[in-house]
DRENROZA-560436 format. One record per atom (N, C-alpha, C): x, y, z; residue in three letters. Coordinates in steps of 0.05 Angstrom, whole numbers, plus 5000, padded with zeros to 4 digits. Layout:
BEGIN
XYZALA
...
//
This chain:
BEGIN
335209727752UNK
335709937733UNK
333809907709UNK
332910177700UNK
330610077677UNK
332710247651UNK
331810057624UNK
332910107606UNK
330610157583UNK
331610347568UNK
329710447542UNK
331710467521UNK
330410327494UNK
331810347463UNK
330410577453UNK
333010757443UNK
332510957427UNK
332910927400UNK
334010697389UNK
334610657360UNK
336210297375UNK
337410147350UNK
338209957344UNK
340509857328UNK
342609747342UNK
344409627316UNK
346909947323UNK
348509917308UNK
350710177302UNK
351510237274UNK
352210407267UNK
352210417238UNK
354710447229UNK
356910477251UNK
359510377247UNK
359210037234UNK
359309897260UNK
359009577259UNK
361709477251UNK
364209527249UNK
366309497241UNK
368909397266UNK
368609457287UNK
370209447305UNK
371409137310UNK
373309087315UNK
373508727317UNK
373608667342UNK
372608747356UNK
371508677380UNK
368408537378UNK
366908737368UNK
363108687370UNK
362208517355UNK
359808447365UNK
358508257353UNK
356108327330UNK
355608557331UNK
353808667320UNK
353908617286UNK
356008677277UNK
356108657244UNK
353908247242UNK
356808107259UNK
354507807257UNK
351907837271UNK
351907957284UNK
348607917287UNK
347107957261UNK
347508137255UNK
345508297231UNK
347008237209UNK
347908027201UNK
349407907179UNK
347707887156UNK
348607957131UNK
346708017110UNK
344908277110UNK
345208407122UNK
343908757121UNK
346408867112UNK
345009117085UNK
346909277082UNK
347609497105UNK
350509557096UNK
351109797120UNK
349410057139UNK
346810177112UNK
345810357122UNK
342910167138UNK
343009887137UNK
340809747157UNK
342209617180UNK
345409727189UNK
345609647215UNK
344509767240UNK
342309947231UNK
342210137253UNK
339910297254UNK
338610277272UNK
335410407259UNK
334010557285UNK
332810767277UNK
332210957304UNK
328610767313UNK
328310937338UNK
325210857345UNK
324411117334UNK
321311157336UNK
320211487326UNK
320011647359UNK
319611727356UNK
321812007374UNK
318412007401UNK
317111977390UNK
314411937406UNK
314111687414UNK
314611437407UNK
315311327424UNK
317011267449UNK
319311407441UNK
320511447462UNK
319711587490UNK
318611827478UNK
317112017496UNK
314811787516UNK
313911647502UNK
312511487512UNK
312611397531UNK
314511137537UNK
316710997550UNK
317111137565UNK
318511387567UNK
318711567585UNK
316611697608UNK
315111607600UNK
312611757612UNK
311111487637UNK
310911317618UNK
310311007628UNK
311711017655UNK
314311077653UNK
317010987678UNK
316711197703UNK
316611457683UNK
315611747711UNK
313711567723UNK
310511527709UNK
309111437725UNK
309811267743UNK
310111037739UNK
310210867755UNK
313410907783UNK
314511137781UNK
314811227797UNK
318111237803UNK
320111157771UNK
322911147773UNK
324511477773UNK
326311467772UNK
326511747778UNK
329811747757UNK
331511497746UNK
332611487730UNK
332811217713UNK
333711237689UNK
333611117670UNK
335711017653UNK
337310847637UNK
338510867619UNK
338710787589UNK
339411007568UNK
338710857542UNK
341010667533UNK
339410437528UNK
341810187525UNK
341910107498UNK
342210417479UNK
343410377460UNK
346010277455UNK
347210097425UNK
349410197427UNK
351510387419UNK
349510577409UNK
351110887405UNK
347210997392UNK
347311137416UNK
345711307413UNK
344811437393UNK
346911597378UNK
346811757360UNK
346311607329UNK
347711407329UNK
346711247305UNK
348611397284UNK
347811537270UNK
348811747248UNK
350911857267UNK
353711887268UNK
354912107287UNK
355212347259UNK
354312427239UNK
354812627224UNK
352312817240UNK
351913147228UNK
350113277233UNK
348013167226UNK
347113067207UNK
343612967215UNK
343112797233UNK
345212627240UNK
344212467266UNK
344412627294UNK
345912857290UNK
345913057309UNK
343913167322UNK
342913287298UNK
339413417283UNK
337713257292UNK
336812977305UNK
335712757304UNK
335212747339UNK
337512777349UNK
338412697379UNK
336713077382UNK
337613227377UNK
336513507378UNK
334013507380UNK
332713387364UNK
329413337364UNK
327913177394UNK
330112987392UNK
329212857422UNK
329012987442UNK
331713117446UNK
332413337476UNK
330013587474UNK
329413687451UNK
327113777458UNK
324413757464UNK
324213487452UNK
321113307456UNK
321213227492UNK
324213177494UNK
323413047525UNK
322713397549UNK
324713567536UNK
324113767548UNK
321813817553UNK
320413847541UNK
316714017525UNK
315313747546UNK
316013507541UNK
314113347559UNK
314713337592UNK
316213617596UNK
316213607621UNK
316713437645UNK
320113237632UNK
320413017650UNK
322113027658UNK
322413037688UNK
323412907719UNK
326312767716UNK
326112617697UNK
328012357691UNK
330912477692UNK
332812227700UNK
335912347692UNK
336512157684UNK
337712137658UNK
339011887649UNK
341411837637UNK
342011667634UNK
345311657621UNK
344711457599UNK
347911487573UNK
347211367546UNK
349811257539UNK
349911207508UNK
353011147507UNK
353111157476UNK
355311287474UNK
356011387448UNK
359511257436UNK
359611377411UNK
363011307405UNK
364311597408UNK
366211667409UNK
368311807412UNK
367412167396UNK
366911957369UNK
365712157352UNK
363112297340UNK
361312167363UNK
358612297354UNK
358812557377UNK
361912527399UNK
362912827417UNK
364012997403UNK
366212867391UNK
368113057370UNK
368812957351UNK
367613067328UNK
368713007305UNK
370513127286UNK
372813047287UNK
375013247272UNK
374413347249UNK
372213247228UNK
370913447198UNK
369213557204UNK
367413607231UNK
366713847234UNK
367614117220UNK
365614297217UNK
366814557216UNK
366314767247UNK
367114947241UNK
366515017270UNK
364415127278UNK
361915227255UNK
359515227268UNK
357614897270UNK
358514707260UNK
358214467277UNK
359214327301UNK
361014427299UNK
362814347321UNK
360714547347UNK
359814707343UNK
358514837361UNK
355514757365UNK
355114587336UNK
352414497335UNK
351314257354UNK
354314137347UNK
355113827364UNK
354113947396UNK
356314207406UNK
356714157436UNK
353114327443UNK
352814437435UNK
349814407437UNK
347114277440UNK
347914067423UNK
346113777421UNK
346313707457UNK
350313657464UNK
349813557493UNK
350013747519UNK
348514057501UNK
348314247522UNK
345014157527UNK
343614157505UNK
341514067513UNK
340413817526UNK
341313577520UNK
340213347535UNK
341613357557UNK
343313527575UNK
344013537596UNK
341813727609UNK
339813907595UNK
338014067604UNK
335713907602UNK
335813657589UNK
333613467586UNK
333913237620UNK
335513197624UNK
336113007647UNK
338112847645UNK
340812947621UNK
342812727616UNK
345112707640UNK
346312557651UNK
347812607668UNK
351612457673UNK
350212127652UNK
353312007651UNK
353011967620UNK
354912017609UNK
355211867583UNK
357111727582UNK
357511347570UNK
359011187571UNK
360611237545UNK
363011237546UNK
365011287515UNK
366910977510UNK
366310847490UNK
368110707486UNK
370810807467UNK
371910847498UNK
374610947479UNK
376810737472UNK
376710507486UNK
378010327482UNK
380710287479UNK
382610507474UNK
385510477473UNK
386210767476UNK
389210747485UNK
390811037482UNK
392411017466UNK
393610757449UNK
394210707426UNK
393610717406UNK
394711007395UNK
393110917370UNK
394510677347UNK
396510497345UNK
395910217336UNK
393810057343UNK
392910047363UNK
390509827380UNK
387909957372UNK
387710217367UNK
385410317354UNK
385310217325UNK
387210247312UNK
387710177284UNK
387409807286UNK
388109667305UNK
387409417296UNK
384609347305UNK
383209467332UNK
380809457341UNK
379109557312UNK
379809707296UNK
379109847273UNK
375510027279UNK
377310087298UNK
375110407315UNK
374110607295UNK
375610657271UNK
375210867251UNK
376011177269UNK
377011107295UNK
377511397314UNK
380311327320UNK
381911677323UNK
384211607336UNK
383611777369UNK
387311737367UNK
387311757400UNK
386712117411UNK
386512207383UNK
386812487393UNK
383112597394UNK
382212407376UNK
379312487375UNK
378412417400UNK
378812197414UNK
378612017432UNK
378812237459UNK
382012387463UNK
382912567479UNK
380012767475UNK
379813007455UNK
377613187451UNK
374813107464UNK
374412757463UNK
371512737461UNK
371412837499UNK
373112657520UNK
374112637539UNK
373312957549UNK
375313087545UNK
375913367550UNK
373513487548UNK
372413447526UNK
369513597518UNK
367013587538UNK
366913347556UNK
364713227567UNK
365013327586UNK
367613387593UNK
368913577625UNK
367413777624UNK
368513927613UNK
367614297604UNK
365014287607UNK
363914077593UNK
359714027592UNK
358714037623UNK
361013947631UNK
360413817670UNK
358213597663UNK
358913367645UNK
357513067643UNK
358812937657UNK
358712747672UNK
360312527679UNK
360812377654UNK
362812227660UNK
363412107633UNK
364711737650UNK
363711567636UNK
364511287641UNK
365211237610UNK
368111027621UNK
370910987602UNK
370010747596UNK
369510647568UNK
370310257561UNK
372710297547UNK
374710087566UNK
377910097553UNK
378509817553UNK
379609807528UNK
381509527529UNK
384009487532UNK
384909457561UNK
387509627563UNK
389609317545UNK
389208997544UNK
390808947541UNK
389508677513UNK
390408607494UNK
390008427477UNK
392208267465UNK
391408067459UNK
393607807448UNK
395807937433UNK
395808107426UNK
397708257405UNK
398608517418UNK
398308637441UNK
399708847448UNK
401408897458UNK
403609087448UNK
405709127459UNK
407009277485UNK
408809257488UNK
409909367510UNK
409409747504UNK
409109837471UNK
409510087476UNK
406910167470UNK
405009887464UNK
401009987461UNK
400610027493UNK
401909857508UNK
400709957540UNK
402010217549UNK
404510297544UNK
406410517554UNK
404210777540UNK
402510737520UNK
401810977514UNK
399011027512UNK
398310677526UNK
394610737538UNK
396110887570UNK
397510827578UNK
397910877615UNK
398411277603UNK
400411317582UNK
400011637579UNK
397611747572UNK
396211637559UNK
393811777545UNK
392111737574UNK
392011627592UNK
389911527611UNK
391011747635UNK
394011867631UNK
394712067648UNK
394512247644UNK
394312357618UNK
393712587599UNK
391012677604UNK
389312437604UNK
386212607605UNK
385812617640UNK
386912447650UNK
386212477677UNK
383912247682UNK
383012097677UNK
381511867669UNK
381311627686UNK
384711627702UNK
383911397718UNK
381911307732UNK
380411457750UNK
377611357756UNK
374511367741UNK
375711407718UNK
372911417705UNK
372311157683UNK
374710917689UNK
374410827680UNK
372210547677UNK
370510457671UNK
368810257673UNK
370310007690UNK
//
């Protein structure tokens, strides 16, 4: 499997799970996370057609970097650069919950958003990985995801409708969970319909 960086780092960095905040220990918040230039990437891309792969994945760890609209605006620029360079490629990425749906959207972003992944699906996108990580929302709140379970639900649902495949990172069980954090990952995981999509 060949892998390409589209940016670096996350700009969340908060989750108590990841390692990323210690990696990059001593960077302020807005230097956890830093894009490549958009022609390079194109680059990379071109390198891999040649030599003759036919898919790819970006092994970011959230793609989007910014999940507000300019990081939107950003990923938008890409899907069209790869378009225009006329590439072959299908690849898959991985994002958080909320660079799919973001509940302060308004609704001509909210349309801006599902656009962004109307187009890199016209670019060659085909799985996107979601760490959704709980159907609890306590276990989100102690994972401290900055997402709940309903944003989580939307992002899910959303990727359907797109017709993306979608791959699940879940933590179904931790030192501290209860009997009613699992009773309501097993509903939320019935709700979306999810059982096999999970990683």
């Amino acid at each position: 499997q060949i892998f390409i960086e589209a940016s670096r780092g996350c700009q969340w960095a908060d989750c108590l799970f990841c390692p990323i905040k210690e990696l990059l220990a001593g960077r302020r918040k807005s230097g956890l996370w830093r894009s490549r230039p958009i022609k390079d990437i194109i680059e990379d891309m071109k390198l891999i057609q040649e030599a003759g792969a036919e898919s790819f994945t970006f092994s970011d760890e959230e793609f989007f970097g910014d999940v507000s609209i300019k990081g939107i605006r950003r990923i938008k620029e890409l899907a069209q650069a790869i378009i225009e360079s006329n590439s072959t490629l299908k690849f898959r990425l991985s994002c958080r919950a909320d660079s799919v749906y973001s509940p302060g959207d308004t609704a001509e972003e909210r349309q801006e958003r599902i656009g962004v992944f109307r187009l890199l699906r016209q670019a060659g996108l085909r799985k996107v990985f979601i760490g959704i990580e709980a159907g609890s929302e306590r276990q989100l709140e102690r994972y401290n995801k900055g997402i709940s379970r309903e944003t989580n639900k939307q992002a899910v649902n959303l990727m359907r409708e797109l017709g993306i495949d979608i791959e699940i990172g879940f933590i179904m069980f931790d030192p501290e969970c209860t009997r009613e954090d699992i009773l309501a990952s097993i509903d939320f995981i019935e709700e979306t319909g999810m059982l096999y999509e999970i990683s």
